[in-house]
C-alpha positions as CSV (number, residue, x, y, z in Angstrom):
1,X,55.2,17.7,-56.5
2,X,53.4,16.2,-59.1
3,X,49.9,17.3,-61.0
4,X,46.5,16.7,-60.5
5,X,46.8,14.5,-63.8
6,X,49.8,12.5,-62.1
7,X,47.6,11.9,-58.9
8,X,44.8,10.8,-61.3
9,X,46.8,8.6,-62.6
10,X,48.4,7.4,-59.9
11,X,45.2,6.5,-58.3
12,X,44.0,4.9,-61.4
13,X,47.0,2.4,-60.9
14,X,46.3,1.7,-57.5
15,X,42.8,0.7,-58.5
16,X,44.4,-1.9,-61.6
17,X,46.5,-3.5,-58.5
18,X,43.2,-3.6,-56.1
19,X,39.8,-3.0,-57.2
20,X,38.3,-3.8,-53.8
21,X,39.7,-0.7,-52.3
22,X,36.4,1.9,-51.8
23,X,39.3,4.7,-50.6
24,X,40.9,4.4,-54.3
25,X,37.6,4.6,-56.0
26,X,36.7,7.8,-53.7
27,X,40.2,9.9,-54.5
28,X,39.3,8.9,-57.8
29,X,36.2,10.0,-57.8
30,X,37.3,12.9,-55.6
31,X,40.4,14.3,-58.1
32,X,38.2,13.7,-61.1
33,X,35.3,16.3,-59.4
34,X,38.4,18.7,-58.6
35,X,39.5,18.7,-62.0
36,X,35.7,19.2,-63.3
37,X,35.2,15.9,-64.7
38,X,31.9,15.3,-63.3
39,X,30.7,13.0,-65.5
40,X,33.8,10.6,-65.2
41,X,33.6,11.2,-61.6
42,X,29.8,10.4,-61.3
43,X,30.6,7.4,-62.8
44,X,33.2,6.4,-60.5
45,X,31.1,6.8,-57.7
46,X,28.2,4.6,-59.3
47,X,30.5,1.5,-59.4
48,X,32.1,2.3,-56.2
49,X,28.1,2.5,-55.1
50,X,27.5,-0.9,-56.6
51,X,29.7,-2.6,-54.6
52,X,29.1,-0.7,-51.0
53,X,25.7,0.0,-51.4
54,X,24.9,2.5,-48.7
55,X,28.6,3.8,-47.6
56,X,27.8,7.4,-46.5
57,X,31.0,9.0,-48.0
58,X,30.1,7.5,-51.8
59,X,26.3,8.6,-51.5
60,X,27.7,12.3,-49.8
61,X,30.2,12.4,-53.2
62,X,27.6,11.5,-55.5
63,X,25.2,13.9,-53.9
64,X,28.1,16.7,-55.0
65,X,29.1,15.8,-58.3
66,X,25.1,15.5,-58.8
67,X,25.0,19.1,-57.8
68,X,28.0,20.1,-60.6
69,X,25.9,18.2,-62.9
70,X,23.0,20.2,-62.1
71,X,20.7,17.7,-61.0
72,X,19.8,18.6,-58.1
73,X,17.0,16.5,-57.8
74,X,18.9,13.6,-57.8
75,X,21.3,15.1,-55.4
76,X,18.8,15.8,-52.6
77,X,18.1,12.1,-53.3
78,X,21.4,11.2,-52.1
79,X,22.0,13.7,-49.3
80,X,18.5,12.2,-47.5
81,X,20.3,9.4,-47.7
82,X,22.9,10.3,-45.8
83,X,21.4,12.3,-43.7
84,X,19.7,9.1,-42.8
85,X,22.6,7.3,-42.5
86,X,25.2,9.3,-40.4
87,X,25.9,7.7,-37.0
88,X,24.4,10.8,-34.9
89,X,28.4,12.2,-35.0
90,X,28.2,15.9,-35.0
91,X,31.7,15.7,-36.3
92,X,30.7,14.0,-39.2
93,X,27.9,16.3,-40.0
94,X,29.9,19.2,-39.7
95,X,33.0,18.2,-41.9
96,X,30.0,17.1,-44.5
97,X,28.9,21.0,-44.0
98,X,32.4,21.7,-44.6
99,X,32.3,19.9,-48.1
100,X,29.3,21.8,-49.2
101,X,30.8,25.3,-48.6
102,X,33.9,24.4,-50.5
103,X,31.7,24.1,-53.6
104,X,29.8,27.3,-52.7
105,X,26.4,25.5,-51.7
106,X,25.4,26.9,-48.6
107,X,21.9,25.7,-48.8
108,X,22.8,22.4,-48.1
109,X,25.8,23.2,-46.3
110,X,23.1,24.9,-43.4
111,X,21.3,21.4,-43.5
112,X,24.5,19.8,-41.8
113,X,25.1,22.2,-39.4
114,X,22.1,22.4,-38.1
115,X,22.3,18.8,-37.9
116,X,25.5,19.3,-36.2
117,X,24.0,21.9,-34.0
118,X,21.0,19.3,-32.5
119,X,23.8,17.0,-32.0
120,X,26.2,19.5,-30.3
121,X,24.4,22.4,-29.6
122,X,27.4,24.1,-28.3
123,X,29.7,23.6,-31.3
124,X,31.3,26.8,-32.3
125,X,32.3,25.9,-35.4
126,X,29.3,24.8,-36.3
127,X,27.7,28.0,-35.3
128,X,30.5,30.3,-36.7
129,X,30.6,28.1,-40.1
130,X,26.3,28.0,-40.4
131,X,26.8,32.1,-39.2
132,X,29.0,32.7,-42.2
133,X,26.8,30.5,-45.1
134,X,23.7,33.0,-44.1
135,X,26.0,35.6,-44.8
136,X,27.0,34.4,-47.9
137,X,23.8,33.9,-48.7
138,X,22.9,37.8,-48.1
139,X,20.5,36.5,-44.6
140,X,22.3,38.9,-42.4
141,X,19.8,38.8,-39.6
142,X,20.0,35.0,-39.2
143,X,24.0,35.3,-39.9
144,X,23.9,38.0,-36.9
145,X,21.6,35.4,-34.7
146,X,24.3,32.8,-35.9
147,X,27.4,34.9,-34.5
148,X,25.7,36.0,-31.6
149,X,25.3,32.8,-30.4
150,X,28.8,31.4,-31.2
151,X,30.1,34.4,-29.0
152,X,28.0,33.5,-25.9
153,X,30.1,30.4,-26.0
154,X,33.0,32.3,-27.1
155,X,33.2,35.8,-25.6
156,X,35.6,38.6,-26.8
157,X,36.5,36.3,-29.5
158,X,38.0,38.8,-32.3
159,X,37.0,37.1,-35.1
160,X,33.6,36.6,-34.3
161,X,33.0,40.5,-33.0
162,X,34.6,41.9,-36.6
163,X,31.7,39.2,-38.3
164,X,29.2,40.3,-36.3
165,X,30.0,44.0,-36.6
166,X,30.1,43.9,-40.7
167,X,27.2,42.3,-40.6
168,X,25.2,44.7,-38.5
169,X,27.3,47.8,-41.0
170,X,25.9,45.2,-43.8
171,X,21.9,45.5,-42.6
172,X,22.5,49.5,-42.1
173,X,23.6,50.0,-45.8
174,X,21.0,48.2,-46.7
175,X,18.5,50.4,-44.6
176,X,20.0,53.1,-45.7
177,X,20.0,52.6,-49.6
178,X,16.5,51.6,-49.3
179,X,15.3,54.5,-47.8
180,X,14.6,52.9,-44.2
């Protein structure tokens, strides 16, 4: 069990033995965004970037550690990008949507899974995953519309009913505080 700072290091090393190796450069890049290093990270993917010039994971890490940097710009840039570039794989756009929610932006978290959703329109995490960023996002009607759907292809499904119900309790209070 070692540290972030070990694994940093460690990958650092691996990188001194083999440069050529994109996967070192991206856990590189990857541990230095963990540990809040955006700058160093940015970097990392730049030079990475030189080297592969249009490999979809570096442009989808750049278009995050962008997004810690507050440039969004920049990072919309690179997401078009690979939104251009993903091979039509609803898998791919949906673990992408999954990166985005781990760093809490659901706005361009939705953008994958609706590009998920074309792809696969019948993909329940998908649905459930877009469902729950509206929700986070206070849209509680299109989070409702979201879990609806995901339990027409999976009925009775617990987890899905208790979303959909706190939701719906979530739109009353709101009625109710405003007056409505």
């Amino acid at each position: 069990k070692g540290n972030i700072d070990d694994a940093i290091d460690y990958t650092k090393k691996a990188i001194e033995k083999d440069r050529s190796k994109l996967k070192h450069h991206l856990n590189l890049g990857r541990l230095l965004t963990i540990k809040g290093n955006f700058d160093e990270a940015k970097s990392i993917f730049e030079n990475a970037m030189s080297s592969n010039t249009e490999r979809t994971e570096v442009l989808h890490n750049l278009a995050m550690v962008n997004i810690k940097l507050n440039n969004r710009d920049k990072a919309k840039e690179y997401i078009d990008r690979v939104m251009e570039q993903i091979d039509n794989s609803a898998d791919q756009y949906l673990s992408m949507g999954d990166d985005w929610v781990r760093i809490r932006e659901f706005d361009i978290a939705i953008q994958f899974y609706e590009r998920c959703l074309q792809k696969d329109h019948k993909n329940l995490s998908a649905l459930i995953n877009l469902a729950t960023c509206y929700a986070e996002m206070g849209k509680f009607e299109s989070a409702i519309l979201g879990y609806q759907s995901a339990l027409a292809i999976s009925p009775g499904d617990p987890i899905i009913i208790r979303n959909l119900l706190i939701m719906k309790k979530k739109i009353e209070d709101l009625k109710l505080s405003i007056g409505n």
